[in-house]
C-alpha positions in Angstrom: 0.0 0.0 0.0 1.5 3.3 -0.9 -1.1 5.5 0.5 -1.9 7.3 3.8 0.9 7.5 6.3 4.4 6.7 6.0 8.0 7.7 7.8 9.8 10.1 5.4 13.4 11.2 5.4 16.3 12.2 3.5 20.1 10.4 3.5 22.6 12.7 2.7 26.2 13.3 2.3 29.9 14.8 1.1 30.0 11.6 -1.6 27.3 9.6 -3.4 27.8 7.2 -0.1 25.9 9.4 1.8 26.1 8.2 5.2 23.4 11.0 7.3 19.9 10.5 8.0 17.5 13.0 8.6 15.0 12.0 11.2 11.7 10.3 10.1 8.6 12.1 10.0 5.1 10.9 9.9 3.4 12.3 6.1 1.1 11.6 3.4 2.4 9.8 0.6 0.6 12.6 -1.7 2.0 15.8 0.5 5.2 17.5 0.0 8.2 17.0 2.3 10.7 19.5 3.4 13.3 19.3 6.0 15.8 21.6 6.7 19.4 20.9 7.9 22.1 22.8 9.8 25.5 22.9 9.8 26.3 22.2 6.5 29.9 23.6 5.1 29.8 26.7 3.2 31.2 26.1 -0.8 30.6 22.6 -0.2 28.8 20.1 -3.0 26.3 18.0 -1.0 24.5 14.4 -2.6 21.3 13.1 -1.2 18.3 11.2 -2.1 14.5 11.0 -0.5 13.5 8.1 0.8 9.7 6.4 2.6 9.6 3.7 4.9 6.7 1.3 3.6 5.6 -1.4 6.2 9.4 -1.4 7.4 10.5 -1.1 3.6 12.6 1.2 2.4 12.3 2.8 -0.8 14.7 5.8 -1.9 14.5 8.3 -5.5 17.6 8.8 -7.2 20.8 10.3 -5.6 21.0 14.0 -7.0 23.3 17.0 -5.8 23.2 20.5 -4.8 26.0 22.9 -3.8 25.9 25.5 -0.8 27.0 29.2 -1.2 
């Protein structure tokens, strides 16, 4: 079932290894997720993908980048 309620989060990291979790949060499968982190290095290129826990299943998008000023 991939409706109503699920744990979202986002892994993140330095290389396409990632490494960090975000905590979960309880959403809606159909809302938008936003989560903001702190601490991040300035002039740094960052990698991360979202994923949803399903009943204890784990299911991530692709790994994509972004670069802080």
């Amino acid at each position: 079932v991939t409706s109503g309620v699920t744990d979202i989060y986002f892994e993140y990291g330095l290389t396409d290894q990632l490494g960090i979790s975000t905590n979960t949060v309880k959403k809606s499968m159909v809302d938008t997720f936003i989560k903001n982190i702190s601490g991040l290095n300035p002039k740094t290129s960052y990698f991360f993908k979202a994923c949803a826990k399903i009943n204890k299943i784990s299911s991530c998008g692709e790994i994509v980048s972004f670069s802080t000023n």
